[in-house]
C-alpha positions as CSV (number, residue, x, y, z in Angstrom):
1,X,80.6,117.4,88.7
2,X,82.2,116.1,92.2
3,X,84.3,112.9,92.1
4,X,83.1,109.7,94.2
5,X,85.6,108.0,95.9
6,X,85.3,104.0,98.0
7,X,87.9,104.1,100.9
8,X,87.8,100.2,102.3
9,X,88.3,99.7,106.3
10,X,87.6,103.6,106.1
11,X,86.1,103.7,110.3
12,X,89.1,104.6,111.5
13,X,92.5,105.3,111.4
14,X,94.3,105.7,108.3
15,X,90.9,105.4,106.8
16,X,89.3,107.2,108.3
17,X,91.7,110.6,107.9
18,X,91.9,109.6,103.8
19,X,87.8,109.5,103.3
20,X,87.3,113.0,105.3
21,X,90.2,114.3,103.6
22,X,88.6,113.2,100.3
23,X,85.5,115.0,101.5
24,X,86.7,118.4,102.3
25,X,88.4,118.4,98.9
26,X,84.7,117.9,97.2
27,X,84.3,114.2,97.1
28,X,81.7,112.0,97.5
29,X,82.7,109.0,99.5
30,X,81.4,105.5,100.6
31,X,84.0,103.2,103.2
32,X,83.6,100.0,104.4
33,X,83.7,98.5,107.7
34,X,83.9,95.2,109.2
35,X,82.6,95.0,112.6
36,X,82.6,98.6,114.0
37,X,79.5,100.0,112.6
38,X,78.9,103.2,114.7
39,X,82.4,104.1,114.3
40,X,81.4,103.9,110.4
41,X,78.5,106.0,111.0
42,X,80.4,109.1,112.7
43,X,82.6,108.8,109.4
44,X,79.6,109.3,107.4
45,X,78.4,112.2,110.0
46,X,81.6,113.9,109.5
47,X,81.8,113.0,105.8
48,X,78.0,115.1,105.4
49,X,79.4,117.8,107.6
50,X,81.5,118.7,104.7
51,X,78.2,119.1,102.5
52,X,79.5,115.5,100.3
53,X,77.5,112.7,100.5
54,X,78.7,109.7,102.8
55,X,77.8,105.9,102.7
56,X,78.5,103.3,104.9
57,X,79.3,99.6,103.9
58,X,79.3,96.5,106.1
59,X,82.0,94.2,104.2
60,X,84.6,92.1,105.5
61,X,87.9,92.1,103.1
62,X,88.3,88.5,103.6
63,X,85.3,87.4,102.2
64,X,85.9,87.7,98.3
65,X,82.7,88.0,97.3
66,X,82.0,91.2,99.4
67,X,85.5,93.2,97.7
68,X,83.3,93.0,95.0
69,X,80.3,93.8,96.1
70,X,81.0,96.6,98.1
71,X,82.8,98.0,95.4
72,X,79.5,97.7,93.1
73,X,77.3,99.2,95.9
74,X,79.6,102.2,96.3
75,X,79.6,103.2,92.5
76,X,75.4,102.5,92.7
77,X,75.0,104.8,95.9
78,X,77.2,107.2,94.8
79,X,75.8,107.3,90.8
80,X,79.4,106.1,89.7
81,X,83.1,105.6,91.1
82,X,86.3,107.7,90.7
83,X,88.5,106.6,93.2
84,X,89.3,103.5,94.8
85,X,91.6,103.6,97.8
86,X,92.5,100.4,99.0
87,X,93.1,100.5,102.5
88,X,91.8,97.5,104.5
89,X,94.3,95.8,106.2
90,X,95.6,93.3,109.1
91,X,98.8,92.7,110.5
92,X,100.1,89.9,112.4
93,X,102.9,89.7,113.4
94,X,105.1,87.1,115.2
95,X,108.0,84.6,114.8
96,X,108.4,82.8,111.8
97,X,107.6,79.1,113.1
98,X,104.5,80.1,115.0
99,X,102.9,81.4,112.2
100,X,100.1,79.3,111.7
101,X,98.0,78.5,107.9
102,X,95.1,80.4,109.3
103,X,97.0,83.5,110.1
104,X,98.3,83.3,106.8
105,X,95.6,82.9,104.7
106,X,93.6,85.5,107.3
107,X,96.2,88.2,105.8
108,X,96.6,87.2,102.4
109,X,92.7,87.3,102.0
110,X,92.7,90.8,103.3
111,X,95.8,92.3,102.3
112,X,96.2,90.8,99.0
113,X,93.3,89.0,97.5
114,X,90.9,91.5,98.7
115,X,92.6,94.4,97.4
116,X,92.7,93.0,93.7
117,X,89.4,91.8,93.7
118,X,88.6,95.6,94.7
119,X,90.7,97.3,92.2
120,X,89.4,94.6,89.4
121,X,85.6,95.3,90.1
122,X,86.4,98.9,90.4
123,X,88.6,99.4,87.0
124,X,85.3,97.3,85.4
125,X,83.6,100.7,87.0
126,X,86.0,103.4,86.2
127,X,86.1,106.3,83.3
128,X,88.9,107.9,82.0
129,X,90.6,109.8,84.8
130,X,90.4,107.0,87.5
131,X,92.7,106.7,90.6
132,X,93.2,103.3,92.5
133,X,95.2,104.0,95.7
134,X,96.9,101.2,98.1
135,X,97.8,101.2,101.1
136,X,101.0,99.5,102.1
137,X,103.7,99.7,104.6
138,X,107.2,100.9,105.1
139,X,108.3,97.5,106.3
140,X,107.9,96.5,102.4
141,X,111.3,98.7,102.3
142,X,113.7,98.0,105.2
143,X,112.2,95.1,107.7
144,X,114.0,96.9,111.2
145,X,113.6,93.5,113.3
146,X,112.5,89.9,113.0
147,X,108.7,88.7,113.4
148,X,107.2,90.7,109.8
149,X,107.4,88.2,107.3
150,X,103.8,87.5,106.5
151,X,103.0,90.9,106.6
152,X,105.9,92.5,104.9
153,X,105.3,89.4,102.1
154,X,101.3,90.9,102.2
155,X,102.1,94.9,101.7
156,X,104.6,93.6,99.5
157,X,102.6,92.1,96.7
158,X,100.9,95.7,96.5
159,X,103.8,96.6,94.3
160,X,103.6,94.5,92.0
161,X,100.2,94.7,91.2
162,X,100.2,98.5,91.4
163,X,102.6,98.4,88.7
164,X,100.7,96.0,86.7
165,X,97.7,98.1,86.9
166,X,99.6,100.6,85.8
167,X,100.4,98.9,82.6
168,X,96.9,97.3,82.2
169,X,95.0,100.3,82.9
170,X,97.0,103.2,81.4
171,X,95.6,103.4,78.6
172,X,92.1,103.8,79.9
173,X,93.7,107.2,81.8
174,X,93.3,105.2,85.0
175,X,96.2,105.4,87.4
176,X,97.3,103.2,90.0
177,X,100.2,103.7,93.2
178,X,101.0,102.7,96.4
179,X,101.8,104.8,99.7
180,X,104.2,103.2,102.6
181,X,103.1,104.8,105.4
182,X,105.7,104.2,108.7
183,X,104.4,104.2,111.7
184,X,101.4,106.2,112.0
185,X,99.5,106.7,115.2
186,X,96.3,104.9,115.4
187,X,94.4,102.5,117.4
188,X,96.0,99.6,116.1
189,X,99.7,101.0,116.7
190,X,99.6,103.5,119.0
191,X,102.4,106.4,119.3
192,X,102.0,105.4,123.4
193,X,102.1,101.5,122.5
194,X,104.2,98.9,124.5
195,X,106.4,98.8,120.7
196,X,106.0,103.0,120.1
197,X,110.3,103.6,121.4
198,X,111.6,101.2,119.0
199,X,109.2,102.2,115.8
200,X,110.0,106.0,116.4
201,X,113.8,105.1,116.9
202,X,113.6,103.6,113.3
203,X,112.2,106.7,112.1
204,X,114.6,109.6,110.8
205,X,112.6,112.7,112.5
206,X,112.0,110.6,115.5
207,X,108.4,110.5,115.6
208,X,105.2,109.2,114.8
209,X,103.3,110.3,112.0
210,X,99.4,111.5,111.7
211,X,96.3,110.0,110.3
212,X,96.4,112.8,108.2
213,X,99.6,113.4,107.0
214,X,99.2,109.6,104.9
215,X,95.4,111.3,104.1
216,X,97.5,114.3,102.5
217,X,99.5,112.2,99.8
218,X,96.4,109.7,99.1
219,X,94.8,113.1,98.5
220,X,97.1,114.4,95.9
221,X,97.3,111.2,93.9
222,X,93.3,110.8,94.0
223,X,93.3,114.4,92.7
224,X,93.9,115.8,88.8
225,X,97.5,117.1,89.4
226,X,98.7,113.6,89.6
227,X,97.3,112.4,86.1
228,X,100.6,111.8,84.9
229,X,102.1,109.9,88.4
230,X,101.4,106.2,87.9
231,X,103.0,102.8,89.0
232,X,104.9,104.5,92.0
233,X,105.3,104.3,95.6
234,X,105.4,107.0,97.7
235,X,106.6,106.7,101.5
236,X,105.4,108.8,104.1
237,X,106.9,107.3,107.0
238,X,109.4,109.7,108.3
239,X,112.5,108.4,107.0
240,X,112.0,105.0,108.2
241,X,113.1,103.9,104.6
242,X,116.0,106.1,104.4
């Protein structure tokens, strides 16, 4: 029987490399999306390519009641859910005092409230042998500069609660951990960006990193060799930590 697996913000990007890499190793995967629907849609075209079933979901990780729901429309479209990787995310970033209380609650929504209101709907879901995945950053590590303190506070809390699912869920022979990736090239932070000299400076292999090198670890920790690897974090982010 093929696992299922629901990869949020899963269009593009990190996401998007974690839910085709899911597929080619036999999964069946849903993702979410926000706004960018079509780019959802070629997902789901690549995802089939593979000869797994793909599924496309319209929710917004800021809006609480859709983490849930998506998360219940996955595991009905799919016949159950497996995996859960929690990758929806914003950044904003910026000096301290011109942060303002809708920024803040814009990221904390996403990056923290929607991502345990995801991984609580989906361990309501999950058998034994369940993997719940986060996404976080390598600024939750070592902060290289000012301007990152609402979101290095954000990718932060994923710790905590990845090791408190740990705990909680254990038991049930569900897993959960968290992967820093550094700076990865995507649309939002591109290796070619006006900020790409510093970021790969801060790196110890001087580079960016791929889509699908992050993909690669999700992968093993979604998979049955990592049955016994829970409450960790992982950094793929070339050093940046080191």
């Amino acid at each position: 029987m093929s696992r299922t697996a629901l990869v949020t913000g899963g269009s593009r990007g990190i996401g998007a490399a974690v839910a085709l890499r899911l597929a080619r190793e036999g999964a069946d995967v849903a993702i979410t999306y926000a706004r960018d629907g079509e780019a959802a849609r070629d997902v789901v075209r690549k995802i089939e390519a593979t000869g797994r079933r793909g599924l496309a979901l319209r929710a917004d990780a800021a809006d609480a009641a859709a983490c849930a729901e998506a998360v219940g429309l996955a595991a009905e479209g799919l016949g159950r859910l497996d995996v859960l990787v929690n990758n929806a995310g914003v950044g904003v970033l910026g000096p301290l005092d011109g942060l303002t209380l809708d920024e803040v609650d814009r990221v904390l929504a996403v990056n923290v409230r929607g991502v345990f209101l995801a991984s609580q709907a989906a361990a309501g879901r999950m058998e034994r042998g369940g993997r719940i995945v986060s996404i976080g950053s390598c600024v939750t590590q070592r902060v290289p500069g000012p301007g990152a303190t609402l979101y290095a506070m954000s990718k932060s809390a994923l710790t905590g609660l990845t090791k408190a699912l740990a705990r909680e869920l254990g038991e049930r022979g569900i897993t959960a951990n968290v992967v820093h990736p550094g700076p990865v090239d995507t649309a939002m932070n591109p290796a070619d960006g006006p900020h790409a000299d510093a970021q790969r400076a801060g790196t110890a292999v001087g580079r960016y990193g791929r889509p699908e090198e992050v993909a690669a670890m999700v992968a093993f920790l979604a998979g049955d060799e990592a049955a016994y690897v829970t409450g960790a974090e992982f950094s793929v982010d070339g050093g940046h930590a080191a």
